[in-house]
N, CA, C and O atoms as CSV, one atom per row, in Angstrom:
chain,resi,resn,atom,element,x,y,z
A,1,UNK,N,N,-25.181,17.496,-14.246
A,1,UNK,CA,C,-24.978,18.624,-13.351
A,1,UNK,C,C,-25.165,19.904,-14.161
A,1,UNK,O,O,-24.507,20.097,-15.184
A,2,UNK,N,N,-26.023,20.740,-13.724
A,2,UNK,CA,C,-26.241,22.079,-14.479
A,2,UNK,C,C,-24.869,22.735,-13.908
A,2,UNK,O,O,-24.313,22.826,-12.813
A,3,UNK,N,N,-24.536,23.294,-15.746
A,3,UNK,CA,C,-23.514,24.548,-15.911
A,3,UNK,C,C,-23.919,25.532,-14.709
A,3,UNK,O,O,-22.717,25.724,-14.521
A,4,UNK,N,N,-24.332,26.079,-14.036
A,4,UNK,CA,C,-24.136,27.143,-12.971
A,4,UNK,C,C,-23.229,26.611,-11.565
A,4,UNK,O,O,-22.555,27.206,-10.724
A,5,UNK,N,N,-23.665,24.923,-11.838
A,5,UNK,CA,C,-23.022,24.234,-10.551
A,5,UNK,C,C,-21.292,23.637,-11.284
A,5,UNK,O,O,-20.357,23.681,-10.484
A,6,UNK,N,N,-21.059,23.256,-12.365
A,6,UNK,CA,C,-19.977,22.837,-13.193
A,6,UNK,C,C,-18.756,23.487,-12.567
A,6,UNK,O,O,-17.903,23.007,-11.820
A,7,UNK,N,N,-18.938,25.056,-13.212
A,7,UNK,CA,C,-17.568,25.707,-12.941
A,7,UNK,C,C,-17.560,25.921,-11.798
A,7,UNK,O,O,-16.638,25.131,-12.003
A,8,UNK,N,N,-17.625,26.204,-10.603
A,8,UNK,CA,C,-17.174,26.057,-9.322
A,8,UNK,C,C,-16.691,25.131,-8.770
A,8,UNK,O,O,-15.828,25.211,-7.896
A,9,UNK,N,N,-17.336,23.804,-9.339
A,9,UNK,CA,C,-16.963,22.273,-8.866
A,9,UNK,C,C,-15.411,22.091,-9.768
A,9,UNK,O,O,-14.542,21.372,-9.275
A,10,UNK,N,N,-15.179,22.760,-11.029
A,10,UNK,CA,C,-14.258,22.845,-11.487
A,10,UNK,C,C,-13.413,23.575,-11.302
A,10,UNK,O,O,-12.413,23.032,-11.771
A,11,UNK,N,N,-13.145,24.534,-10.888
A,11,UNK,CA,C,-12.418,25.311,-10.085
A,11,UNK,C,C,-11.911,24.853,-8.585
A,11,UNK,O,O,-10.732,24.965,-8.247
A,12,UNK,N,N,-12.756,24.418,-7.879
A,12,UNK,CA,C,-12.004,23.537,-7.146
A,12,UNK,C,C,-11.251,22.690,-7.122
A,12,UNK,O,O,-10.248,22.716,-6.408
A,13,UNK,N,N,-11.613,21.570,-8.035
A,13,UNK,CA,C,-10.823,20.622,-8.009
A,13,UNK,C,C,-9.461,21.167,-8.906
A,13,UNK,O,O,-8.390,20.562,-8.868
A,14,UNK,N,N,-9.571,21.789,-9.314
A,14,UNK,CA,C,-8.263,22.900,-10.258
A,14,UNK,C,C,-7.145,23.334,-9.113
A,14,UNK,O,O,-5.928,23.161,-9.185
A,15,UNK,N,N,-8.011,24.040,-7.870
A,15,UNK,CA,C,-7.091,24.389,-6.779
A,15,UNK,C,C,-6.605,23.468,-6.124
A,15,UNK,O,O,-5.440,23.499,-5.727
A,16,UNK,N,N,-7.584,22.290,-5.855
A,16,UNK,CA,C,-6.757,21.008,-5.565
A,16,UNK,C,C,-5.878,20.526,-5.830
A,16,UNK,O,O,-4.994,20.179,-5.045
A,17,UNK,N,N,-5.892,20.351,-7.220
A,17,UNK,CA,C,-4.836,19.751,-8.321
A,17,UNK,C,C,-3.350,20.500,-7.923
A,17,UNK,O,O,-2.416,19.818,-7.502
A,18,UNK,N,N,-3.239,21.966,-8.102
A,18,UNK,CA,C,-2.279,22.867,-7.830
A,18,UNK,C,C,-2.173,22.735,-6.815
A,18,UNK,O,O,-1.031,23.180,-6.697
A,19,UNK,N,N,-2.546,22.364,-5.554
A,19,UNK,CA,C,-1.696,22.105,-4.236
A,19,UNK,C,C,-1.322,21.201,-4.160
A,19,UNK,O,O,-0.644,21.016,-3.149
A,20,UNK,N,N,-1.529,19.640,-5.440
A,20,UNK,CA,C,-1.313,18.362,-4.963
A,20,UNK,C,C,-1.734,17.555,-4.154
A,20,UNK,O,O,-1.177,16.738,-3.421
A,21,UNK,N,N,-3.100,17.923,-4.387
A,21,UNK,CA,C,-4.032,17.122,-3.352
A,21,UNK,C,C,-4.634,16.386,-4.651
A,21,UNK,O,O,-4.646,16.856,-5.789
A,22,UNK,N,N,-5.101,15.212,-4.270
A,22,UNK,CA,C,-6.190,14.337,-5.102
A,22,UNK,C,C,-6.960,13.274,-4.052
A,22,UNK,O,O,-6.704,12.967,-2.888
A,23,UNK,N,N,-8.013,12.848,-4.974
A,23,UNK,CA,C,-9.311,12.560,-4.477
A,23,UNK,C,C,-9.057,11.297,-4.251
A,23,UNK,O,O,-8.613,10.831,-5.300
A,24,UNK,N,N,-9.119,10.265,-3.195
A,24,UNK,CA,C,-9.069,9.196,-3.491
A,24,UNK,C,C,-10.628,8.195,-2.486
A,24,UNK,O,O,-10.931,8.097,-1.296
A,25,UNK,N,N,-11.152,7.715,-3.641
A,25,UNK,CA,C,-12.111,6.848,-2.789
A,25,UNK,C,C,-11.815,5.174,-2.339
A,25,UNK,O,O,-11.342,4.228,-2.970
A,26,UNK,N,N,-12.158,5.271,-1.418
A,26,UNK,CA,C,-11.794,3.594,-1.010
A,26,UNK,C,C,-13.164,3.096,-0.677
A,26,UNK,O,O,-14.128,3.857,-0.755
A,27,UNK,N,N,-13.313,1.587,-0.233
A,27,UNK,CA,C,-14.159,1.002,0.469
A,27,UNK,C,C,-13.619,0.057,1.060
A,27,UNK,O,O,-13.080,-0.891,0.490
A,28,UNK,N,N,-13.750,0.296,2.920
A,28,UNK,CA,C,-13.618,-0.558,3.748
A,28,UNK,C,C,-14.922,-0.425,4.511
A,28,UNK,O,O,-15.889,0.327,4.384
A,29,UNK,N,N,-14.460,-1.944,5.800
A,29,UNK,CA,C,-16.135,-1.810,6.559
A,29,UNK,C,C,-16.915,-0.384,7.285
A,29,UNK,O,O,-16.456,0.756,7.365
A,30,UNK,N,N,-17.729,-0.704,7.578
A,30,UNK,CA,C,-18.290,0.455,8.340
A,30,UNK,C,C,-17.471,0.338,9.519
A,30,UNK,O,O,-17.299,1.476,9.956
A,31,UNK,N,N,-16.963,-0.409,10.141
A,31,UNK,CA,C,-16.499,-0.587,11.594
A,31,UNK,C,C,-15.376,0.179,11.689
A,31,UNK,O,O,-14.927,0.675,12.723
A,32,UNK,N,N,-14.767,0.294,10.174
A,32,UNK,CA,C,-13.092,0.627,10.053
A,32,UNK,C,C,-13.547,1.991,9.446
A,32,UNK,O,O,-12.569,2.415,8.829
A,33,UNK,N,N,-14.460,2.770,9.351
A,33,UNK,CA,C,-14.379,3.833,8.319
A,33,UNK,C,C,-13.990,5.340,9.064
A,33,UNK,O,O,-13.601,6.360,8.496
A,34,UNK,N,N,-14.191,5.157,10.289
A,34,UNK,CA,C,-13.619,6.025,11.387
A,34,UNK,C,C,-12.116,5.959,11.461
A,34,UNK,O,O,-11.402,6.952,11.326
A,35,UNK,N,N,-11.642,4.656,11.698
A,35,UNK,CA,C,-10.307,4.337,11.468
A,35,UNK,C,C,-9.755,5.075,9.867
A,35,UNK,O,O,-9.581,6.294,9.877
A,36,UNK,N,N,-9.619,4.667,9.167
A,36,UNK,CA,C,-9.641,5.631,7.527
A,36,UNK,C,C,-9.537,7.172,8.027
A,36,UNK,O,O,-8.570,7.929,8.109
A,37,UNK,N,N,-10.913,7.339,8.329
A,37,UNK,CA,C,-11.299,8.854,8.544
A,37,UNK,C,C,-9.864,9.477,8.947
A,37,UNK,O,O,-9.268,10.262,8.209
A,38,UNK,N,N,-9.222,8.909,10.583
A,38,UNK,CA,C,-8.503,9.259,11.118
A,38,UNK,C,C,-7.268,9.204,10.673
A,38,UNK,O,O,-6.457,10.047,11.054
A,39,UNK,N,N,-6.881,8.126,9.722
A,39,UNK,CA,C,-5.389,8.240,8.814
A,39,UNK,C,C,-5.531,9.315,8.052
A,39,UNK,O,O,-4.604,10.123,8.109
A,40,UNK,N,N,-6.492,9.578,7.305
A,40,UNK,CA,C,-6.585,10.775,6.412
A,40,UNK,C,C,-6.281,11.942,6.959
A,40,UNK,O,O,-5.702,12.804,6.299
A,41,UNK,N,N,-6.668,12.145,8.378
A,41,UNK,CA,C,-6.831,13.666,9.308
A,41,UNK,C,C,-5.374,13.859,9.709
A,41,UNK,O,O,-4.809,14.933,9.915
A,42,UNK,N,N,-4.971,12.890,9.766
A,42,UNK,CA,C,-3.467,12.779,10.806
A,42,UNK,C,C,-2.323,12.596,9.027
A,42,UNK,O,O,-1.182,13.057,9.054
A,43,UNK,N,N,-2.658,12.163,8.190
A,43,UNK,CA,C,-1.930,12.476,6.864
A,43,UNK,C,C,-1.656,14.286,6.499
A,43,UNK,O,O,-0.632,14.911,6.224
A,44,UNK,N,N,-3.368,14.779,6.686
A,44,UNK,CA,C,-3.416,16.027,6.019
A,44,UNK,C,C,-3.177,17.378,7.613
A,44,UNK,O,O,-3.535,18.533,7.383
A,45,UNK,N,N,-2.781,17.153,8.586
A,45,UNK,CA,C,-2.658,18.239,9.700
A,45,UNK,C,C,-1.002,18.057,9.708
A,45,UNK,O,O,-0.354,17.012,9.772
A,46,UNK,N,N,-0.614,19.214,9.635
A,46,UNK,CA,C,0.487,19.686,9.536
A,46,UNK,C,C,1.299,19.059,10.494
A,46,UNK,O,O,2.125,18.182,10.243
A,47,UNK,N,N,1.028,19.561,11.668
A,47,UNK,CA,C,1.930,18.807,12.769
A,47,UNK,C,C,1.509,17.391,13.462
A,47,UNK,O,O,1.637,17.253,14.679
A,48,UNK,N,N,1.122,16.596,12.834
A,48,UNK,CA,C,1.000,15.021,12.604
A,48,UNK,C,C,1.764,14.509,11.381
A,48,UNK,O,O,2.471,13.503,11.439
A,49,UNK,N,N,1.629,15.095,10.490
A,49,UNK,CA,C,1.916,14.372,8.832
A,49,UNK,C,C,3.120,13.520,8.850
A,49,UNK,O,O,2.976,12.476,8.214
A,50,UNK,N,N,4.062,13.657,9.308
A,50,UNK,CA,C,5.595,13.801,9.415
A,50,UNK,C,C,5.455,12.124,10.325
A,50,UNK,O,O,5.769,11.071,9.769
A,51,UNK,N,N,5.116,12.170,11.266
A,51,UNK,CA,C,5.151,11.086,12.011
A,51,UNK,C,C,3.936,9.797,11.499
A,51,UNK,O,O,4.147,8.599,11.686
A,52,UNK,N,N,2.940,10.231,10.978
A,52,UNK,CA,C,2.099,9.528,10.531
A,52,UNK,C,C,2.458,8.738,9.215
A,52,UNK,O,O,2.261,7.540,9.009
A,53,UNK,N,N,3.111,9.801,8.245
A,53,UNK,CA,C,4.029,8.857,7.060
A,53,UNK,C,C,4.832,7.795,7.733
A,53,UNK,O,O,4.568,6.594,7.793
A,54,UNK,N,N,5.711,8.343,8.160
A,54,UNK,CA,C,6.533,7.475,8.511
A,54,UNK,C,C,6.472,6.020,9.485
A,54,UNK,O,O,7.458,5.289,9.581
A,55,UNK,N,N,5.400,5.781,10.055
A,55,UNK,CA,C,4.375,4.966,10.739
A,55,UNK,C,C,3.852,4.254,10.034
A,55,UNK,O,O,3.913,3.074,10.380
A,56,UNK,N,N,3.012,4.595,8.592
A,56,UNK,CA,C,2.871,3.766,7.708
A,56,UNK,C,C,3.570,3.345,6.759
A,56,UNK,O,O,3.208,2.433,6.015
A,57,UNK,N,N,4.924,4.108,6.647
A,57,UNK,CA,C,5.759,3.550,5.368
A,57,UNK,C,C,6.310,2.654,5.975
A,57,UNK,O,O,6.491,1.645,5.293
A,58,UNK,N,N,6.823,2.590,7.488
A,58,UNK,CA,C,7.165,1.769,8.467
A,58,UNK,C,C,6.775,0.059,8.331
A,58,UNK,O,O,7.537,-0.880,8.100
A,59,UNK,N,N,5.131,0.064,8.596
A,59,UNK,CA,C,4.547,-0.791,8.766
A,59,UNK,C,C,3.919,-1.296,7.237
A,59,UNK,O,O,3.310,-2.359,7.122
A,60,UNK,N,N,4.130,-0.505,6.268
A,60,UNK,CA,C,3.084,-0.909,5.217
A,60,UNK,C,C,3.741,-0.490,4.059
A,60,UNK,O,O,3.400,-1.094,3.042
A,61,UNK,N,N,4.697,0.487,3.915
A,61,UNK,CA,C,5.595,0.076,2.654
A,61,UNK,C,C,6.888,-0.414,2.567
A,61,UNK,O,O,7.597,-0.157,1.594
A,62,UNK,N,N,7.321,-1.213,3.656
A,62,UNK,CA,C,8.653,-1.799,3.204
A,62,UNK,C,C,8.542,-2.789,2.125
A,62,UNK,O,O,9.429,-2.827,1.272
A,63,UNK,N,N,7.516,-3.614,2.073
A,63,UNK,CA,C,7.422,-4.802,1.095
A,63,UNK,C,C,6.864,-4.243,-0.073
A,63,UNK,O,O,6.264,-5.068,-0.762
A,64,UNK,N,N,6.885,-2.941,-0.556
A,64,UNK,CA,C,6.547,-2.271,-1.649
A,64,UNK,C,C,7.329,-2.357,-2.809
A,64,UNK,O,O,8.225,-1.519,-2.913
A,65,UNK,N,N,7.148,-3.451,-3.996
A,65,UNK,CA,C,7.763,-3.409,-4.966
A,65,UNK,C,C,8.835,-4.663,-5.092
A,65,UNK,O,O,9.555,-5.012,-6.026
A,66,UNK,N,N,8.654,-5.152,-3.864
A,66,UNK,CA,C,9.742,-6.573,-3.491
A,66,UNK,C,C,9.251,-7.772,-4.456
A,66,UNK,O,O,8.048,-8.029,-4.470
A,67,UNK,N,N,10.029,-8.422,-5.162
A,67,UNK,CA,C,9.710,-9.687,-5.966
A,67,UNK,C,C,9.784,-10.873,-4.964
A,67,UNK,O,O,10.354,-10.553,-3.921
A,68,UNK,N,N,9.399,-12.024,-5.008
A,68,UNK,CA,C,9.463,-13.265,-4.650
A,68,UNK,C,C,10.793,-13.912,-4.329
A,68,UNK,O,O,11.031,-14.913,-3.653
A,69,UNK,N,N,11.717,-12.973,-5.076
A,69,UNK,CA,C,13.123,-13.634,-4.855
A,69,UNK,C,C,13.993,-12.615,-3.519
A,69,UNK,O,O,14.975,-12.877,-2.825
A,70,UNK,N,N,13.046,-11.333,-3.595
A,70,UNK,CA,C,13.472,-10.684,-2.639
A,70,UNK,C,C,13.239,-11.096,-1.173
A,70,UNK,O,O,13.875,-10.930,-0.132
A,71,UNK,N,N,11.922,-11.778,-1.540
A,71,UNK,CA,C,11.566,-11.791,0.142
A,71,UNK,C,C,11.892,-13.241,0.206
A,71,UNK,O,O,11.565,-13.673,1.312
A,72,UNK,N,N,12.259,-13.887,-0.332
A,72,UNK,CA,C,12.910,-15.335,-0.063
A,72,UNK,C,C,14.310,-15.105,0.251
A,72,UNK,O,O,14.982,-16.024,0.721
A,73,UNK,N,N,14.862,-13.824,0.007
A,73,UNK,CA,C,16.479,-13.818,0.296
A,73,UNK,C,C,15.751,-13.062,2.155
A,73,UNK,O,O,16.120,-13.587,3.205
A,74,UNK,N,N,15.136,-12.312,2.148
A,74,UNK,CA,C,14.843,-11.736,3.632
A,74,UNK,C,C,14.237,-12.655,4.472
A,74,UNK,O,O,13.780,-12.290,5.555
A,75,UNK,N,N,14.163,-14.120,3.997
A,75,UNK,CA,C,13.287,-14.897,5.338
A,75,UNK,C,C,14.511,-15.312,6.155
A,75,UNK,O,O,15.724,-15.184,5.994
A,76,UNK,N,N,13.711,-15.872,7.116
A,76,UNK,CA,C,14.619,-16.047,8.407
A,76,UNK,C,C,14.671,-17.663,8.404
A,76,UNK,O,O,14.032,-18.350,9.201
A,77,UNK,N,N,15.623,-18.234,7.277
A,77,UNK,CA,C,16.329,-19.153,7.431
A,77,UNK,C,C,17.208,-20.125,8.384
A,77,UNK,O,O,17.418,-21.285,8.031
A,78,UNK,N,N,17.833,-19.494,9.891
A,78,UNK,CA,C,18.306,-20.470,10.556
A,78,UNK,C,C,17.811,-21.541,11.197
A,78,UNK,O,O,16.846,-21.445,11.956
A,79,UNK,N,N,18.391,-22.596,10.965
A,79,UNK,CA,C,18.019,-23.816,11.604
A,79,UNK,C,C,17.002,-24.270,10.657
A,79,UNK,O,O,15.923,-24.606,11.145
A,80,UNK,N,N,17.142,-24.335,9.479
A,80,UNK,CA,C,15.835,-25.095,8.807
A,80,UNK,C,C,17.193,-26.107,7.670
A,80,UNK,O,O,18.359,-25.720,7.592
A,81,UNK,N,N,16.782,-27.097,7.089
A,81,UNK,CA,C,17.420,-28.028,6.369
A,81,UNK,C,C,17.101,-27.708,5.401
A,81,UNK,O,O,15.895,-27.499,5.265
A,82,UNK,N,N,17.961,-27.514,4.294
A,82,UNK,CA,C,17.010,-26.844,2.706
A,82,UNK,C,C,18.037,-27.932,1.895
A,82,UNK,O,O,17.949,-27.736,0.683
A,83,UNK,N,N,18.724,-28.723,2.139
A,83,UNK,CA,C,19.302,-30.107,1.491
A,83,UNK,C,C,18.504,-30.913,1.132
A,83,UNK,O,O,17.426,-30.720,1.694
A,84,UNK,N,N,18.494,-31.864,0.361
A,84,UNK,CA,C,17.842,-32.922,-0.145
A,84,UNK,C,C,18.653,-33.790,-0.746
A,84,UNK,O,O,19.842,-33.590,-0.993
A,85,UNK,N,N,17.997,-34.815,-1.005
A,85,UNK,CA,C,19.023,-35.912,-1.813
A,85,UNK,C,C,18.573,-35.850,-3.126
A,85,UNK,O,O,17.462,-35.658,-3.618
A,86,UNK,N,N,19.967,-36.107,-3.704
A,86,UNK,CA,C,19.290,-36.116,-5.482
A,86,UNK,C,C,18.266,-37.052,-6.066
A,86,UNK,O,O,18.185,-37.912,-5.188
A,87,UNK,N,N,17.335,-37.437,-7.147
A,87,UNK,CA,C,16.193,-37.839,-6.870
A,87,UNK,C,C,16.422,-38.068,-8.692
A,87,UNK,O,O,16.265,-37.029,-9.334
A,88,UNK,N,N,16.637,-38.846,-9.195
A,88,UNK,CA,C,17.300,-39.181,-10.752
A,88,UNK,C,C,16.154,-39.741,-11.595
A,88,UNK,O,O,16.257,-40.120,-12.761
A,89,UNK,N,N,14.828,-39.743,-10.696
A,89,UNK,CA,C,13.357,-40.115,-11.670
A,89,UNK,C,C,13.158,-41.964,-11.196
A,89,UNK,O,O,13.814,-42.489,-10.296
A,90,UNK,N,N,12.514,-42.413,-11.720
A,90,UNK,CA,C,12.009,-44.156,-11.711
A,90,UNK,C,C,13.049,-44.229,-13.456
A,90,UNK,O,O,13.384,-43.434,-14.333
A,91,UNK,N,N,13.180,-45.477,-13.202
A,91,UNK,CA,C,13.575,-46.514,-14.303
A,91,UNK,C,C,12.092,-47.022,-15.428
A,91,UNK,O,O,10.978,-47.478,-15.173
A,92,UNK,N,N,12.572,-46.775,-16.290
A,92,UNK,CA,C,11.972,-46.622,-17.460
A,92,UNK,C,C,12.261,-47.834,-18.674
A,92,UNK,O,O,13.121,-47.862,-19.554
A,93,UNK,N,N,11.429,-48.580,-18.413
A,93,UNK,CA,C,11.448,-49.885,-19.610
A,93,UNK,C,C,11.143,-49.453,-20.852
A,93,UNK,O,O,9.928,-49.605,-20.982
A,94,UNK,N,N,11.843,-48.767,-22.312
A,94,UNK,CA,C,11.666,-48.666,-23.729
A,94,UNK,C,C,11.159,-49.548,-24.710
A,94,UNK,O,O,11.118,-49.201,-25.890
């Protein structure tokens, strides 16, 4: 990129930075990229943002950061048998 085009492109992303905006690229299908489009629009408009977080933290970050033992204590256990009988191996001729 020629220096005449550099610092402007750098300066922007400078003002970006200072508002706390950053760049993020993804790849999903073409079918869904409208869909995307529209989380992004409804993330960044003021009077959407608020309800739109919370819609996806809703649906898409509760299981954020949960271990295996977490979500085995959150399953829905009633009525299932988790007993067994003890099981001491086969007999073994030395």
């Amino acid at each position: 990129m020629p220096s005449s085009q550099r610092n402007p492109v750098t300066a922007y992303r400078r003002r970006l930075k200072r508002r706390g905006v950053v760049r993020v690229e993804v790849h999903v299908r073409k079918g869904d990229a409208a869909l995307v489009r529209g989380v992004a629009q409804a993330l960044s408009d003021p009077a959407r943002e608020a309800e739109a977080r919370a819609m996806l933290r809703e649906r898409f970050g509760a299981n954020k950061g949960k271990g295996f033992k977490a979500l085995l204590a959150a399953a829905p256990l009633e009525g299932i048998d988790l007993t067994r009988e003890r099981d001491l191996g086969r007999d073994v001729a030395l």
